[in-house]
C-alpha positions in Angstrom: 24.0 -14.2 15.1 23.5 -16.3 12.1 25.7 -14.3 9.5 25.2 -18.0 6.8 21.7 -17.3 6.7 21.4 -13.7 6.9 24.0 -14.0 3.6 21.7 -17.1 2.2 18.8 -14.4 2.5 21.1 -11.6 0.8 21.9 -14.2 -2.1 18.3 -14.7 -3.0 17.5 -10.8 -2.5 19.8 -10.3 -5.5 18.8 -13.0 -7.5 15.2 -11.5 -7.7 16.8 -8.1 -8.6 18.8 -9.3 -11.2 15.7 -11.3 -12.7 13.6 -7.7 -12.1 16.1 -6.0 -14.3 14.7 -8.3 -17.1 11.8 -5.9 -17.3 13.9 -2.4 -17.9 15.8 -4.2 -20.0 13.5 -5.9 -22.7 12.1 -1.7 -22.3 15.6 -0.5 -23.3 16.1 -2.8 -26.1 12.6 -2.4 -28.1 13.6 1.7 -27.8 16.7 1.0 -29.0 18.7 2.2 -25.8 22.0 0.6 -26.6 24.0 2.4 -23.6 21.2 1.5 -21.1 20.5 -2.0 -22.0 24.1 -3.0 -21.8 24.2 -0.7 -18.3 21.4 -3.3 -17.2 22.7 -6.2 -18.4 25.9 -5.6 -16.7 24.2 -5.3 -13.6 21.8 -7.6 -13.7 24.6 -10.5 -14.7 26.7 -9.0 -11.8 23.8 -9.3 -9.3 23.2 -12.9 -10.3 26.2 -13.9 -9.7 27.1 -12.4 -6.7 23.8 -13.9 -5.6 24.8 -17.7 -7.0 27.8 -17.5 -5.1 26.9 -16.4 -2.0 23.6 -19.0 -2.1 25.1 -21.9 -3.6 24.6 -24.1 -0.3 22.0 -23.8 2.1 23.6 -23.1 5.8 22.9 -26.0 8.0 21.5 -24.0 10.8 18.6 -22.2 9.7 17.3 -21.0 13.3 16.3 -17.2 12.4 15.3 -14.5 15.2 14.2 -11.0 15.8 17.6 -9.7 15.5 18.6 -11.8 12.7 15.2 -10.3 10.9 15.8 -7.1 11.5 19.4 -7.1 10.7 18.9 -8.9 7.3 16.5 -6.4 6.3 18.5 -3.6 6.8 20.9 -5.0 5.3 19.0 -6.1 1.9 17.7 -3.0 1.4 21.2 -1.2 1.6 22.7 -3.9 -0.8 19.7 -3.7 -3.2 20.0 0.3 -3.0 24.0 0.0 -4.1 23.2 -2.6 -6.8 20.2 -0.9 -8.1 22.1 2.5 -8.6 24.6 1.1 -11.0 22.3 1.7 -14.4 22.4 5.2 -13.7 25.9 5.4 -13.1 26.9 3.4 -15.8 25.1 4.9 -18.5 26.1 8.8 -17.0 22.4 9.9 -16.8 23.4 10.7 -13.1 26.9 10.9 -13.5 27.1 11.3 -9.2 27.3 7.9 -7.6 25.5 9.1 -4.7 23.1 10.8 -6.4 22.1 7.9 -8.8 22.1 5.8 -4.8 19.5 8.9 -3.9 17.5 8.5 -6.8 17.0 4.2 -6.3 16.5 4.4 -2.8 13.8 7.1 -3.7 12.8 4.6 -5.9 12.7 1.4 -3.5 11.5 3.0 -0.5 8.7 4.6 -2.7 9.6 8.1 -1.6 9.4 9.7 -5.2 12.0 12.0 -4.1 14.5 13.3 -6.7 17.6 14.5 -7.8 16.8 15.2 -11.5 16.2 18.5 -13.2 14.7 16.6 -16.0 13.3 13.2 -16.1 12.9 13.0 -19.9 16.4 12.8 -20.6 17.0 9.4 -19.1 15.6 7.5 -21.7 12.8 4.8 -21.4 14.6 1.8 -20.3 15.8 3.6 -17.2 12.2 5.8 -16.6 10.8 2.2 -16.6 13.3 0.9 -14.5 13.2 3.9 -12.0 9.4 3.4 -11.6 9.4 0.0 -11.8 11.8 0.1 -8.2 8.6 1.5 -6.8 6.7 -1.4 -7.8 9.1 -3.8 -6.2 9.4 -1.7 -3.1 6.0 -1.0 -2.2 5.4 -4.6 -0.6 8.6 -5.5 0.1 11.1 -7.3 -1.8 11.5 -9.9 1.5 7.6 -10.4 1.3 8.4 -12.1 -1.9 11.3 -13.6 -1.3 9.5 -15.7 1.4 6.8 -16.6 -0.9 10.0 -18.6 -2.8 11.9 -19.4 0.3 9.9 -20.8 3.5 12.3 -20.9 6.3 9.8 -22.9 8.5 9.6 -22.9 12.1 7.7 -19.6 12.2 11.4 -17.9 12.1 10.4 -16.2 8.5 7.9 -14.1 10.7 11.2 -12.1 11.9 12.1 -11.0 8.4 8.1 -9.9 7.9 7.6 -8.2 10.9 10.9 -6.5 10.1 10.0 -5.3 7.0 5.9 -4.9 6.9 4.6 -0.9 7.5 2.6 -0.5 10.9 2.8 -1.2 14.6 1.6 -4.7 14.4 2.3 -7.6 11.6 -0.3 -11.0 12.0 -0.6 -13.7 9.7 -3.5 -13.7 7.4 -3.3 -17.6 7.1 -1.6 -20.0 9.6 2.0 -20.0 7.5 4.0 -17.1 6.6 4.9 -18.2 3.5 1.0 -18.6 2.5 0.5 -15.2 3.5 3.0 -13.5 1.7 1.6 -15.0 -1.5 -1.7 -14.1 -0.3 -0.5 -10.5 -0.5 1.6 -10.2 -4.1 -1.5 -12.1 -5.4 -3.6 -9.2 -4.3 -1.2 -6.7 -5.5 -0.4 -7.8 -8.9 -4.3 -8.5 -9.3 -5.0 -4.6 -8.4 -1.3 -3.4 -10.3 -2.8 -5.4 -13.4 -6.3 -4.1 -13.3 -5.2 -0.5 -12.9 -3.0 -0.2 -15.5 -5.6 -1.5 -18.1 -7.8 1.1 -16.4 -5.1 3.8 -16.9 -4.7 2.5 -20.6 -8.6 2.4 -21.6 -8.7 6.2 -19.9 -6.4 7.0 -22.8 -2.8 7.3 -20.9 -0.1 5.8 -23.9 1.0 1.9 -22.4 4.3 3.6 -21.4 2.7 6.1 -19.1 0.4 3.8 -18.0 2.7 1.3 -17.0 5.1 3.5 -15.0 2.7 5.6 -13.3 0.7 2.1 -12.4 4.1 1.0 -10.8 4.6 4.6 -9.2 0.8 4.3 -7.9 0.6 1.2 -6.8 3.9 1.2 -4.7 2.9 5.2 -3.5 6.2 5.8 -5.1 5.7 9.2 -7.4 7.9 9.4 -9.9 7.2 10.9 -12.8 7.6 10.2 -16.4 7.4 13.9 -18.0 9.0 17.1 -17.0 5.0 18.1 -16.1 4.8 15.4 -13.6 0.7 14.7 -13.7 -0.3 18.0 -14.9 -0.4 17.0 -18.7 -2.4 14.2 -18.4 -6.4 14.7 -18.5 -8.9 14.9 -15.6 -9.9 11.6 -15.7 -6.6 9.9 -15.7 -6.0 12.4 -12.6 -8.8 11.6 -10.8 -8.5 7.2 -11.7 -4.8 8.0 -10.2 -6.4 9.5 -7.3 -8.5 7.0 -6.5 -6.4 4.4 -7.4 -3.8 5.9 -4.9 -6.3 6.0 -2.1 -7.1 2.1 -2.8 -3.5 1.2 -2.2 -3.0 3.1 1.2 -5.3 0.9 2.5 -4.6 -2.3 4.9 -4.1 -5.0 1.9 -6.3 -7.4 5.0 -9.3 -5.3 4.2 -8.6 -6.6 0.8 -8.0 -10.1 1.7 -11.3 -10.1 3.4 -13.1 -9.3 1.0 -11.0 -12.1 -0.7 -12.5 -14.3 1.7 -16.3 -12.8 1.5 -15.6 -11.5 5.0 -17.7 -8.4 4.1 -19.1 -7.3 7.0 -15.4 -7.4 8.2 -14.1 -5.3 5.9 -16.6 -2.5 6.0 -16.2 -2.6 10.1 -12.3 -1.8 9.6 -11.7 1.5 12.1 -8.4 2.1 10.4 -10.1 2.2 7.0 -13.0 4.5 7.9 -10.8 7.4 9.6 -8.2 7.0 6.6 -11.5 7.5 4.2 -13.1 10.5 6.8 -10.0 12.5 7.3 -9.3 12.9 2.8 -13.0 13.3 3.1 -12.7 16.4 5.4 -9.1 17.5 4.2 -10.2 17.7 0.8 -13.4 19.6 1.4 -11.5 21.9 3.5 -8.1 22.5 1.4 -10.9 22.7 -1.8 -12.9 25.3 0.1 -9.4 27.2 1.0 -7.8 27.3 -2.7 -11.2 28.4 -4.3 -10.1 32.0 -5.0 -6.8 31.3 -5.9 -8.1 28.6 -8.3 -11.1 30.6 -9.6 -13.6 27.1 -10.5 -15.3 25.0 -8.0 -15.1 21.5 -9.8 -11.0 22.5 -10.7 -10.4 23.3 -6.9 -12.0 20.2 -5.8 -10.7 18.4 -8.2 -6.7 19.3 -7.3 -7.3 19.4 -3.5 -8.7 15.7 -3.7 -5.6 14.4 -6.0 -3.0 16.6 -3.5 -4.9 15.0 -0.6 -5.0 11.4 -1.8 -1.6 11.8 -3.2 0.0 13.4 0.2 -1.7 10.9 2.7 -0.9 7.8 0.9 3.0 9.2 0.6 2.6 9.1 -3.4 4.2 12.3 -3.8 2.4 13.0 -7.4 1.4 16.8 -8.3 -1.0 18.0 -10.4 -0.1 22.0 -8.9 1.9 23.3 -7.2 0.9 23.0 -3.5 3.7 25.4 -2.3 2.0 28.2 -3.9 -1.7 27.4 -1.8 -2.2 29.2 1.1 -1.1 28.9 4.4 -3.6 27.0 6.1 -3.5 24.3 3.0 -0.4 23.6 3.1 -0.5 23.1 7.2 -3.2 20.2 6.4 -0.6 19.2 3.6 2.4 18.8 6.4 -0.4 17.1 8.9 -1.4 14.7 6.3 2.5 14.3 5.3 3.2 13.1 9.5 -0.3 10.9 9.1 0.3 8.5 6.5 -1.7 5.4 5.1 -2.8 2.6 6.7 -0.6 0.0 8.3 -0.7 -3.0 6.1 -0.5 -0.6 2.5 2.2 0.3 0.8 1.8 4.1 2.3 4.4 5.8 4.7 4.0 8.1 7.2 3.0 7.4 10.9 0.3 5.1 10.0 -3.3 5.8 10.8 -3.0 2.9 12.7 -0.6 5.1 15.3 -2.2 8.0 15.4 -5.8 6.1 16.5 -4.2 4.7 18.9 -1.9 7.7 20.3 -4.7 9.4 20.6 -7.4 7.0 22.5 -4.0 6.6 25.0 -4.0 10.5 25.8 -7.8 10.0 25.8 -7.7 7.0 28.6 -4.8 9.1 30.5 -6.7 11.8 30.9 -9.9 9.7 31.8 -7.5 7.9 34.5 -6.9 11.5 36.5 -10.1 12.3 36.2 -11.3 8.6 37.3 -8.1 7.0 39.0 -10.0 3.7 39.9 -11.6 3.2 36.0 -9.7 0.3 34.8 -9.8 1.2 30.7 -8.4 -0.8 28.0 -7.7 0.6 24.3 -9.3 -1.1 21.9 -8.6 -1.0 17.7 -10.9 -3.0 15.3 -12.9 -4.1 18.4 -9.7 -5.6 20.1 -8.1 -4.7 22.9 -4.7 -3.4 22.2 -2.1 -5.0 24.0 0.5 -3.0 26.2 3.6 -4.0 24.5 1.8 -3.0 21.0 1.1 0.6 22.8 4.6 0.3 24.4 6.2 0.2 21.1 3.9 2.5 19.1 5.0 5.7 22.2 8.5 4.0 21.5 8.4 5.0 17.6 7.2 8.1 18.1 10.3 8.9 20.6 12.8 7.9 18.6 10.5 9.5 15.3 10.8 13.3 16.9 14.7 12.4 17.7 15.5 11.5 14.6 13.5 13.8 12.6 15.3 16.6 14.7 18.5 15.4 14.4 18.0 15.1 10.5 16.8 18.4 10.1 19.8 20.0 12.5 22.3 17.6 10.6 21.3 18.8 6.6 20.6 22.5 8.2 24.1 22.6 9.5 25.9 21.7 6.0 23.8 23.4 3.5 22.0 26.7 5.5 18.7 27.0 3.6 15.6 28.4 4.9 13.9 26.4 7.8 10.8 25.4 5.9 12.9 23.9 3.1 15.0 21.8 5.5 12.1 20.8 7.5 9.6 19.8 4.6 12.8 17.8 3.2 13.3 15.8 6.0 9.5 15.4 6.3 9.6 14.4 2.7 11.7 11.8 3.0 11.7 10.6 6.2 7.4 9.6 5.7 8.8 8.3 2.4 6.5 11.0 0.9 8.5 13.1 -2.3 7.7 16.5 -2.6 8.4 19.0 0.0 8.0 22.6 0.4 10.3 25.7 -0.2 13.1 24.7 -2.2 11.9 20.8 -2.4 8.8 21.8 -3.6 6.6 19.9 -6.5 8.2 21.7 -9.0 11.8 21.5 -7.5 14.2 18.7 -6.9 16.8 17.6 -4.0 19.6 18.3 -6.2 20.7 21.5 -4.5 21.6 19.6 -1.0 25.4 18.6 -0.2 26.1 14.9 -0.8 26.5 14.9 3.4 22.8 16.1 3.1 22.2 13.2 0.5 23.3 10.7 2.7 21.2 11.8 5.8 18.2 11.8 4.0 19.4 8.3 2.2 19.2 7.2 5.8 15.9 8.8 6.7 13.9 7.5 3.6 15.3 3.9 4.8 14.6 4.4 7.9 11.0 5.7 7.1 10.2 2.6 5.0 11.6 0.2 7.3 9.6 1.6 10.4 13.4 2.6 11.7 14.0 -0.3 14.1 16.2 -2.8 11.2 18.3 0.7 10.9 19.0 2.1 14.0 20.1 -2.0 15.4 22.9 -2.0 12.6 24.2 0.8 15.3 23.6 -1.3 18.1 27.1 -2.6 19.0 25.1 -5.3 21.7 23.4 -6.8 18.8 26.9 -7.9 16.5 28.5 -9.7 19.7 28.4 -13.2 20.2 27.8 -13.7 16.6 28.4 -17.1 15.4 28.5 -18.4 11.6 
């Protein structure tokens, strides 16, 4: 194990978070937050130098591998959680150090789940700051660190693989590096263009700002006590769509980049992502009809929940919980589906679920046929049998530690099973909202910090594709380490 390069990473991880609290600062100061600007400060000058210390010389050994990866990533995005937690402790908006920890890994992991009664109270440097984590989690802090720090050698492919959503991570171009520019390039192009968008449709520069970051990281926080609902149709529906664009694979996008056209409109991922809002919405719009009373509002509010549930976004225009029974079952299907691989969605990944089911699909052709020799294919590709190895071997240890979570916050706080299982659900696709008692219009703040820390763990583990956490518990992987 190479614990000097695995801190050289660290060091540079919170150097770019200390330079990221720039942003809610400058916020702070123009609103005249005095208590919150020197809370950010402080932790911005501690997370710099922490970071210059631990990177002032480059280790001589540099060799990085899949453990290495996986284990550096965990461990950046635990560090970056604790760090990022501090402006909300400090000030005493969430006077709970594990609550204000809740709140930034929600944040980071662009979960959108919460622990506050009332947003509005924080005050703007910290709203922005909040949202802005979203924005910095939804492509991956390590994606841009390599776009600063090329390790060579192919090794930084450990730390992308490690930390990219999906069964499968290629490189767009031959070097890592060049592809992880590739990607922020795309994303602040489209972050950019839809907060202008979001500005011309009327939303104040505040709003539009935050909920940019929020939609373009499929975070979901809020900025108002209303959540979406006070905002007009047409900012709803540019959020909606907006949402949708960023659960997509960001390589259709670079395709189209490349005027590989044909390429991106041939994307199978893409066009079952599009076909299943398509027939969830019309059928959730169909369902809510007589509860809503108008055809274009029903429509309208099934196609936001929809795009905002699939993609993990988490942001409400209704309340869902109160739709009927057979809504919200899509709701909870679309929760388990996700986005695309590639995006910056959560979930199981469409990705997944294609190819689960074409593997029950040639199992059952093989004891029909047993001498047809079939190969699954995605994107016109045959997949290869490690890829489908590890996809069944995510979805095992998915159901066990979904279950466990769900028997673990059930056991120390006894709510109703719907409540615990939508939280877990919630948190573990990295999606926000939940049912029951962790519905739209509710919060997480009822839950026992013991219950705060297992779903900590699941809203990591959810964003990290749970590999990089479950090998910090592998005692194999720490022996034989060498600085």
């Amino acid at each position: 194990m190479n614990f000097s390069m695995i801190l050289y990473v660290l060091a540079w991880v919170l150097k770019l978070e200390a330079l990221s609290l720039i942003l809610p600062l400058i916020c702070a100061v123009i609103y005249h937050e005095w208590a919150s600007s020197a809370a950010i400060l402080l932790t911005a000058v501690g997370a710099a130098v922490i970071g210059l210390l631990l990177g002032q010389k480059k280790p001589k050994r540099t060799d990085y591998y899949a453990r290495e990866g996986f284990i550096t990533v965990a461990l950046c995005w635990i560090i970056m959680s604790l760090v990022g937690a501090l402006p909300f402790f400090l000030t005493g908006a969430i006077p709970s150090y594990i609550d204000a920890v809740f709140e930034i890994v929600s944040g980071f992991t662009t979960t959108g789940s919460s622990i506050l009664t009332e947003v509005e109270h924080l005050g703007k440097g910290l709203l922005f700051w909040r949202s802005f984590s979203h924005w910095i989690g939804g492509m991956g802090v390590l994606v841009l660190v390599l776009t600063i720090l090329p390790l060579g050698g192919g090794y930084n492919l450990m730390i992308m693989k490690a930390e990219s959503p999906g069964p499968d991570v290629s490189k767009m171009v031959p070097r890592v590096a060049d592809t992880a520019k590739a990607l922020y390039k795309i994303y602040l192009i489209l972050t950019i263009f839809m907060i202008l968008i979001f500005v011309l449709s009327g939303m104040p520069v505040f709003d539009a700002l935050c909920i940019g970051f929020g939609t373009a990281g499929t975070g979901g926080f809020a900025v108002r006590n209303s959540g979406m609902a006070d905002y007009s149709m047409l900012s709803q529906f540019l959020i909606t769509v907006f949402m949708i664009m960023f659960g997509v694979n960001f390589n259709v996008y670079y395709m189209m980049q490349q005027k590989r056209i044909k390429d991106a409109l041939h994307c199978e991922e893409a066009r079952i992502y599009l076909i299943i809002i398509a027939i969830s919405t019309f059928f959730i719009g169909c369902n809510i009809l007589p509860q809503v009373g108008d055809l274009h509002q029903a429509f309208h509010h099934a196609f936001f929940t929809v795009g905002s549930i699939i993609t993990t976004t988490g942001f409400g225009t209704l309340d869902f919980a109160l739709w009927p029974q057979a809504s919200q079952m899509i709701l909870l299907f679309l929760m388990l589906c996700g986005a695309c691989a590639g995006s910056t969605g959560g979930g199981l990944k469409v990705s997944r679920v294609i190819i689960m089911m074409k593997e029950i699909r040639k199992e059952l052709t093989v004891i029909i046929h047993p001498e047809a020799v079939m190969h699954i294919r995605l994107e016109k590709k045959s997949i290869e049998h490690s890829v489908v190895r590890s996809v069944n071997c995510y979805l095992i240890m998915y159901v066990l530690i979904f279950l466990i979570s769900v028997f673990l916050i059930s056991w120390a706080d006894n709510f109703d099973f719907t409540t615990n299982f939508s939280a877990v659900a919630a948190t573990f696709n990295n999606i926000g909202p939940g049912l029951g008692m962790v519905g739209p219009t509710s919060n997480f703040s009822t839950y026992s910090d013991f219950s705060k820390l297992v779903l900590i763990f699941d809203m990591l583990a959810g964003r990290l594709e749970i590999l990089p956490m479950m090998i910090l518990f592998t005692p194999r992987v720490w022996r034989k380490s060498t600085w």
